[in-house]
N, CA, C and O atoms as a DFTB+ gen file, in Angstrom:
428 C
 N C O
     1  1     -28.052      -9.701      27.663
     2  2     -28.039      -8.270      27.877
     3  2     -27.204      -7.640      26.783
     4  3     -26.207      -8.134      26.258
     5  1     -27.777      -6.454      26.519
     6  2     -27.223      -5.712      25.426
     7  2     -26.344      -4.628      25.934
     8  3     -26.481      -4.445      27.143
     9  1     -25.398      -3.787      25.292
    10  2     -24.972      -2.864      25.960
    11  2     -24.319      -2.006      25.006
    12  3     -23.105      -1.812      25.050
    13  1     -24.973      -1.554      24.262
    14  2     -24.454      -0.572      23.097
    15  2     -24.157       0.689      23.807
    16  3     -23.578       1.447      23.029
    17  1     -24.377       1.388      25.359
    18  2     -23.727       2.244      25.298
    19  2     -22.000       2.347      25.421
    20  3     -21.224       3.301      25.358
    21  1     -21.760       0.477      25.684
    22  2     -20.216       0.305      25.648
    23  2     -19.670      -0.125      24.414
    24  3     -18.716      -0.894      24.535
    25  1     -20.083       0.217      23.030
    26  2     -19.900      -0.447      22.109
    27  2     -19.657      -1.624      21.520
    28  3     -19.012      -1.773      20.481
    29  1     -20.210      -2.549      22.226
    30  2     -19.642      -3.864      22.156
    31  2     -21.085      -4.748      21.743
    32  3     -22.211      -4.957      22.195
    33  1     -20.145      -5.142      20.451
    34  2     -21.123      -5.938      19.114
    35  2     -20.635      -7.437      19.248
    36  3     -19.505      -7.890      19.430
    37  1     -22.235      -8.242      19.051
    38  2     -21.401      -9.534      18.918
    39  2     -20.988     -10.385      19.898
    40  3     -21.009      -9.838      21.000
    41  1     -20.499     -11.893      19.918
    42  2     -19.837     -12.579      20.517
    43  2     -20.002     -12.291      21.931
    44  3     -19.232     -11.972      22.836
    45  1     -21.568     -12.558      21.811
    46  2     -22.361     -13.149      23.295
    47  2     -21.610     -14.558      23.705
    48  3     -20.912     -15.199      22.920
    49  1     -21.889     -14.945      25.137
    50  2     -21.301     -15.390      25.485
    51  2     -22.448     -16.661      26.182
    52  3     -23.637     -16.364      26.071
    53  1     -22.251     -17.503      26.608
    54  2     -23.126     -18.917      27.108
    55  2     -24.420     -18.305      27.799
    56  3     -25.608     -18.503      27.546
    57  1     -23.870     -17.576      28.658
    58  2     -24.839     -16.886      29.214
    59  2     -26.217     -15.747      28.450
    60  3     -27.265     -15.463      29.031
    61  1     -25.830     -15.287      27.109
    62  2     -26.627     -14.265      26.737
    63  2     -25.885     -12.779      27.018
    64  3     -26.556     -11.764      26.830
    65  1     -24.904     -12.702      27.337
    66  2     -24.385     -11.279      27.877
    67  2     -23.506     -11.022      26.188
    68  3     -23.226     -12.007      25.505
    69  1     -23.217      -9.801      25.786
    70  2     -22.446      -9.351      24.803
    71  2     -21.089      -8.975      25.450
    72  3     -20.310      -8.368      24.714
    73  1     -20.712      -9.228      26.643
    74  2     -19.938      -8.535      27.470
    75  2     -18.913      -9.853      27.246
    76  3     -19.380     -10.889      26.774
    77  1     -17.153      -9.735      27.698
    78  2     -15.889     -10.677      27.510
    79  2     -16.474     -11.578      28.061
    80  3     -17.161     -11.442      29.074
    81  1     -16.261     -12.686      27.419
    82  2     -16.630     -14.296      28.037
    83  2     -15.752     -14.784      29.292
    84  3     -14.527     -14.893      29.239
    85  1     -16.206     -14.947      29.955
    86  2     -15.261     -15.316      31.314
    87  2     -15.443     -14.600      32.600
    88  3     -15.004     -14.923      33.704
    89  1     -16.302     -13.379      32.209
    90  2     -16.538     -12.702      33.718
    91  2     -17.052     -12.405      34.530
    92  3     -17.386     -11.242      34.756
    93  1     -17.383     -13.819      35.553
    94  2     -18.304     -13.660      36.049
    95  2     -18.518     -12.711      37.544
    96  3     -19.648     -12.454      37.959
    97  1     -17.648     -12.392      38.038
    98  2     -17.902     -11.441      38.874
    99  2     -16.555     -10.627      38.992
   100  3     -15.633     -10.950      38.243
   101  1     -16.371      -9.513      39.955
   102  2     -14.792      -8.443      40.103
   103  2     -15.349      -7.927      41.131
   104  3     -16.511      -7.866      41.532
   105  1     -13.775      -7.349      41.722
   106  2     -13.943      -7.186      43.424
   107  2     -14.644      -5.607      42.928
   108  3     -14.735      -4.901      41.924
   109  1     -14.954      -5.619      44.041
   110  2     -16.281      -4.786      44.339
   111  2     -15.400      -3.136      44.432
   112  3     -15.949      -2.668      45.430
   113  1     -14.765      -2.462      44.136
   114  2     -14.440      -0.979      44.709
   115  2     -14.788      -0.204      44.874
   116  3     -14.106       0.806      45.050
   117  1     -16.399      -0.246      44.923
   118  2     -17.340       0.872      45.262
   119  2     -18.177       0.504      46.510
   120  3     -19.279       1.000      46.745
   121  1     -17.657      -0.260      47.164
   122  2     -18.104      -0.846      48.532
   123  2     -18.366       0.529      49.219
   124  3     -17.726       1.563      49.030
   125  1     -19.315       0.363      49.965
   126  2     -19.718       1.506      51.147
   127  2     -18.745       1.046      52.208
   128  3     -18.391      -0.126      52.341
   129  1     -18.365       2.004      52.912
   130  2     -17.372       1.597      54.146
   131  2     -18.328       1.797      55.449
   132  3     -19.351       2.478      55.517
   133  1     -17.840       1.178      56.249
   134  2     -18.551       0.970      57.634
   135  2     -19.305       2.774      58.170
   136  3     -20.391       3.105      58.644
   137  1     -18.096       3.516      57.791
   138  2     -18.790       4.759      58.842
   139  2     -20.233       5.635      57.396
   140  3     -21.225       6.331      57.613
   141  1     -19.627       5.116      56.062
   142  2     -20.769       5.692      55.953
   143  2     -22.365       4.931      56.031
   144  3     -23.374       5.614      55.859
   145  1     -22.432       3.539      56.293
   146  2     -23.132       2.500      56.440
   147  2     -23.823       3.168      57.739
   148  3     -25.053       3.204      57.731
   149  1     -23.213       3.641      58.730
   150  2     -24.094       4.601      59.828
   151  2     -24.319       5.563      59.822
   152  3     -25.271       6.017      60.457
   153  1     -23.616       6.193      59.175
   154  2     -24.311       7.590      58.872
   155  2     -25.770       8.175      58.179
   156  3     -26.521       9.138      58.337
   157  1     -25.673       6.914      57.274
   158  2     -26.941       6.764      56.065
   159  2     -27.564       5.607      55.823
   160  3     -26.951       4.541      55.785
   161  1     -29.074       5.728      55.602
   162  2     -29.784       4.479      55.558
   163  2     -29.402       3.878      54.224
   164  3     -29.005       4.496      53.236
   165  1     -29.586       2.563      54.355
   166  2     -29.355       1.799      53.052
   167  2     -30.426       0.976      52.572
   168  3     -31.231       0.398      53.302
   169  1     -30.407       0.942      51.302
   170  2     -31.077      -0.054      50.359
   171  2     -31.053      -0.962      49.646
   172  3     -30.338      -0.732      48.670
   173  1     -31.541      -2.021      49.642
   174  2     -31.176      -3.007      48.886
   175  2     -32.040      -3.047      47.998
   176  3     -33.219      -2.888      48.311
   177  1     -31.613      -3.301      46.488
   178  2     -32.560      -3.399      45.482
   179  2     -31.821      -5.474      44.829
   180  3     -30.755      -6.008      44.523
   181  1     -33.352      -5.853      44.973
   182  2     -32.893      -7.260      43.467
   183  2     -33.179      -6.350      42.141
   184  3     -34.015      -5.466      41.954
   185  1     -32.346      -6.801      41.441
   186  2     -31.783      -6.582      40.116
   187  2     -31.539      -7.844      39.430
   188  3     -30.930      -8.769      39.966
   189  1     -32.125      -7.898      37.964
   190  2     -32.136      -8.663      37.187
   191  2     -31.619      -8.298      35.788
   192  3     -31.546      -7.120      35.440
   193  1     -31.312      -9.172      35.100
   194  2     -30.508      -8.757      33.925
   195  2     -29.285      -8.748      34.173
   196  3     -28.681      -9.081      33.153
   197  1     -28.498      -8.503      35.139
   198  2     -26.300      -8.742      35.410
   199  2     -26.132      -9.814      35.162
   200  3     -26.687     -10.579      35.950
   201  1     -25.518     -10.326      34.281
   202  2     -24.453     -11.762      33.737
   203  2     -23.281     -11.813      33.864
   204  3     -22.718     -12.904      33.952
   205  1     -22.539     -10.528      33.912
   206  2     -20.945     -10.592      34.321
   207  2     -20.652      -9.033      34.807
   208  3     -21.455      -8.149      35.102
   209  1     -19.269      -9.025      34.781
   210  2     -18.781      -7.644      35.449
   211  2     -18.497      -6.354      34.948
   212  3     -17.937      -5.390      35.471
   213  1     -19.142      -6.577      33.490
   214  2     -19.109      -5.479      32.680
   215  2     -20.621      -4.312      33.448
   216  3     -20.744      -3.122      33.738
   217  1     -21.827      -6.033      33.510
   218  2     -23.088      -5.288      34.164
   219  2     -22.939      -4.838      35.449
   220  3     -23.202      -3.641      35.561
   221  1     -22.549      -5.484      36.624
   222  2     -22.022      -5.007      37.481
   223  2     -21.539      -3.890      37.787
   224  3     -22.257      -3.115      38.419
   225  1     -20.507      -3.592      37.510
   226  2     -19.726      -2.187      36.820
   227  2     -20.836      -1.368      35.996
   228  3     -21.194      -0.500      36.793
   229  1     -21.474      -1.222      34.954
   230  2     -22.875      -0.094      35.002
   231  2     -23.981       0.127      35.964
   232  3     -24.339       1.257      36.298
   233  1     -24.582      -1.104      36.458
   234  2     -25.525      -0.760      37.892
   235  2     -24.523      -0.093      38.590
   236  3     -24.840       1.077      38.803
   237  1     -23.125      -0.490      39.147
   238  2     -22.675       0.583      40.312
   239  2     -22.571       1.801      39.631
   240  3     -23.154       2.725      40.199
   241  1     -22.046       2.058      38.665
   242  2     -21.839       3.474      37.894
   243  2     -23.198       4.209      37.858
   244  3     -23.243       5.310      38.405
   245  1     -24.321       3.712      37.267
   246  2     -25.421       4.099      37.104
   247  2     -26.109       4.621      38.503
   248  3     -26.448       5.804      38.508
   249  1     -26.289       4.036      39.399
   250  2     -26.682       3.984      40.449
   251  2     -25.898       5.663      41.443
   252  3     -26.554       6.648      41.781
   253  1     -24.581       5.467      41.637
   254  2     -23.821       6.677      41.986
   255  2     -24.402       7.967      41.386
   256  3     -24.449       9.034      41.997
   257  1     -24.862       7.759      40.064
   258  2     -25.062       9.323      39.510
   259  2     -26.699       9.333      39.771
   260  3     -27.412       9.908      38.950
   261  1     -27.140       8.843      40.651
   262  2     -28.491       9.577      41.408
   263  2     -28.122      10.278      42.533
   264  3     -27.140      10.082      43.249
   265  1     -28.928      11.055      42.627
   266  2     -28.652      11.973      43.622
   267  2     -29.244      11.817      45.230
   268  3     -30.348      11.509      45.681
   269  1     -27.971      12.178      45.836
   270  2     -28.154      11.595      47.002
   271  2     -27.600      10.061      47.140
   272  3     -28.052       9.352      48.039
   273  1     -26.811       9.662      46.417
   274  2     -26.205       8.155      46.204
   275  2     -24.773       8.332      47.107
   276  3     -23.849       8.935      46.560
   277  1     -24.578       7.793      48.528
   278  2     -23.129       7.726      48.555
   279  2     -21.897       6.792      48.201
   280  3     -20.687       6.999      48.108
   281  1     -22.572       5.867      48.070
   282  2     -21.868       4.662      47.481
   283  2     -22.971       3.451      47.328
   284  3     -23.885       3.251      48.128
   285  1     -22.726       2.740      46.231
   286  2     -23.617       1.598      45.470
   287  2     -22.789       0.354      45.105
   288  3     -21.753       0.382      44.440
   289  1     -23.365      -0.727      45.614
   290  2     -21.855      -2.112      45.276
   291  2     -23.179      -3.320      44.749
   292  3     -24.217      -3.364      45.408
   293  1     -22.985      -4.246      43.516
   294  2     -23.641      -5.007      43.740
   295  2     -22.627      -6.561      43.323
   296  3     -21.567      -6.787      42.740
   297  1     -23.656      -7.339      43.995
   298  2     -23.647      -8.440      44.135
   299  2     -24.258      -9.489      43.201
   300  3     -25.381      -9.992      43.229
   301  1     -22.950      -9.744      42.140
   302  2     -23.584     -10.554      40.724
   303  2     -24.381     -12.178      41.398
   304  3     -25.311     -12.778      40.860
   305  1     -23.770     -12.517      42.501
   306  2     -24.167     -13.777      42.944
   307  2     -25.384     -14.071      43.554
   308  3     -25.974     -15.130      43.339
   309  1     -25.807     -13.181      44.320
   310  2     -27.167     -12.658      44.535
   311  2     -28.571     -11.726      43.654
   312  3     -29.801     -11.696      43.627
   313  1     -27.371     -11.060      43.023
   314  2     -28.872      -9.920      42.170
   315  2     -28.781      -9.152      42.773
   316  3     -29.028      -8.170      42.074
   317  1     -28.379      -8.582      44.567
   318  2     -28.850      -7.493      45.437
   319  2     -27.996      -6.273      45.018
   320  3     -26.856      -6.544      45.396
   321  1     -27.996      -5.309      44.543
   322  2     -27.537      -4.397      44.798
   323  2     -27.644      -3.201      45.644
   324  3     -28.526      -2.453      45.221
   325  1     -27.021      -2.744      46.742
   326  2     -26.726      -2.086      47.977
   327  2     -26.323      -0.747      48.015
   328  3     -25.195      -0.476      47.604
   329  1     -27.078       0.165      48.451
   330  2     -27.354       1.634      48.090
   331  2     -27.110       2.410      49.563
   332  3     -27.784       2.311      50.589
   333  1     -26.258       2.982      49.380
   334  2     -26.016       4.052      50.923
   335  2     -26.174       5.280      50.618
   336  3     -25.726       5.752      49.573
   337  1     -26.847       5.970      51.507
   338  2     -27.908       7.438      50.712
   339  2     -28.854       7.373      50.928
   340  3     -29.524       6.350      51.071
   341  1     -29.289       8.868      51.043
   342  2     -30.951       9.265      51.124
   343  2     -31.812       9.049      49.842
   344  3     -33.019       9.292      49.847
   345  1     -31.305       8.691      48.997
   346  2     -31.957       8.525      47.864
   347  2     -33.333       7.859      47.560
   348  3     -33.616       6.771      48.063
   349  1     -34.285       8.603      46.634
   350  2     -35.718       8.211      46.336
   351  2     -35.167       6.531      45.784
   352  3     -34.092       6.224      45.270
   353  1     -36.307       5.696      46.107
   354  2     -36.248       4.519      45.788
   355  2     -36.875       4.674      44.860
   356  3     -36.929       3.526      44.418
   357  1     -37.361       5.214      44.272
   358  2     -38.243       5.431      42.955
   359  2     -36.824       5.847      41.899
   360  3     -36.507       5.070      40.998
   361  1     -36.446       6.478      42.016
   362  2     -35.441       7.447      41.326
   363  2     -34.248       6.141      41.023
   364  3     -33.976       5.868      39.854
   365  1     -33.542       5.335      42.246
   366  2     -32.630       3.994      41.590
   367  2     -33.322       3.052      40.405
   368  3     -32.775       2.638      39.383
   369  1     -34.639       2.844      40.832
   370  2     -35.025       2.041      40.164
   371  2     -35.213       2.034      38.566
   372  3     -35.108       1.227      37.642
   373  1     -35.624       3.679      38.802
   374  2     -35.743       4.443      37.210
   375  2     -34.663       4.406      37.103
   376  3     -34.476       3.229      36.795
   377  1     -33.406       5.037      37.144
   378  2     -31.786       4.934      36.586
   379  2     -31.830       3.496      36.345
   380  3     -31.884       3.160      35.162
   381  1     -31.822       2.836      36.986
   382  2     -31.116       1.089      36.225
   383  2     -32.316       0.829      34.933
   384  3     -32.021       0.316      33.853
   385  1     -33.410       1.202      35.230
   386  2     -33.877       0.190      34.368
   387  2     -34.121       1.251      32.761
   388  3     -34.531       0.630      31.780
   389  1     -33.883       2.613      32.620
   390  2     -33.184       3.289      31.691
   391  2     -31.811       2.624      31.161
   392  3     -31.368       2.871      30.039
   393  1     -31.286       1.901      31.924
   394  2     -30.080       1.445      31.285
   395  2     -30.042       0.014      31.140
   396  3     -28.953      -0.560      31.123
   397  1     -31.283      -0.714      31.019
   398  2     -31.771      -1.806      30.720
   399  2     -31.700      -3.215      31.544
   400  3     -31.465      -4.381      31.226
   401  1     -32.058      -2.457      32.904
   402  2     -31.996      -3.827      34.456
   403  2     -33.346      -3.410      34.682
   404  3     -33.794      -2.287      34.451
   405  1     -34.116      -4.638      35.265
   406  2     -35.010      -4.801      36.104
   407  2     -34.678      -4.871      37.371
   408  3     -34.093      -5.848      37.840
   409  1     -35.060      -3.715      38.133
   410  2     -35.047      -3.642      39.575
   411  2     -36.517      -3.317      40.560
   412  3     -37.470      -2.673      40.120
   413  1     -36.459      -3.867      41.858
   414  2     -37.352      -3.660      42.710
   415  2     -36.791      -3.756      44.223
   416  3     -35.894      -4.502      44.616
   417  1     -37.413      -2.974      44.854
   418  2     -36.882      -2.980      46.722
   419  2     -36.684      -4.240      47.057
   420  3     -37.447      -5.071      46.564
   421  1     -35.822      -4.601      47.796
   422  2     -35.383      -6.110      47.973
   423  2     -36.719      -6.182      49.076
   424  3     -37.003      -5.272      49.855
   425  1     -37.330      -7.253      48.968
   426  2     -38.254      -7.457      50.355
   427  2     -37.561      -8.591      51.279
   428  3     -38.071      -8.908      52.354
């Protein structure tokens, strides 16, 4: 994975990521909390393309600035990333993969 909107050239790592060698996952701080988990339906999208926690950290970032997003957390160990909000499932899918992830509705 590439990621020139973080400027970072070079010194890919085992995996294929351009991102610091060593990181494979970070605690999550964009976790949805329980009351908004009932308040609002959620989504799970698989996502492809995250190698460490640099990607991680842009799907959740990316994901938040759709509208209707209340909180977005994903899961490098799985692929799933977890969407609380009314948000078009059409509309996450387009944001990540503008920023160079393959995503689809988790089935």
């Amino acid at each position: 994975m590439n990621h020139p909107e973080n400027n970072v050239v070079g010194n890919n790592n085992s995996n294929g990521c351009c991102c610091s060698a060593g990181l494979t996952t970070r605690p999550n701080s964009l976790e949805s909390s329980e009351k908004e988990n009932k308040l609002f339906p959620t989504q799970k999208l698989t996502v492809e393309g995250a190698s460490c926690g640099a990607c991680v950290d842009k799907i959740e970032t990316t994901l938040l600035t759709v509208s209707d997003v209340k909180s977005a957390s994903m899961d490098l160990s799985t692929g799933i990333a977890t969407v609380v909000g009314t948000a078009d499932l059409q509309s996450l899918i387009g944001a990540l993969e503008r920023v160079g992830f393959y995503a689809a509705a988790k089935q």
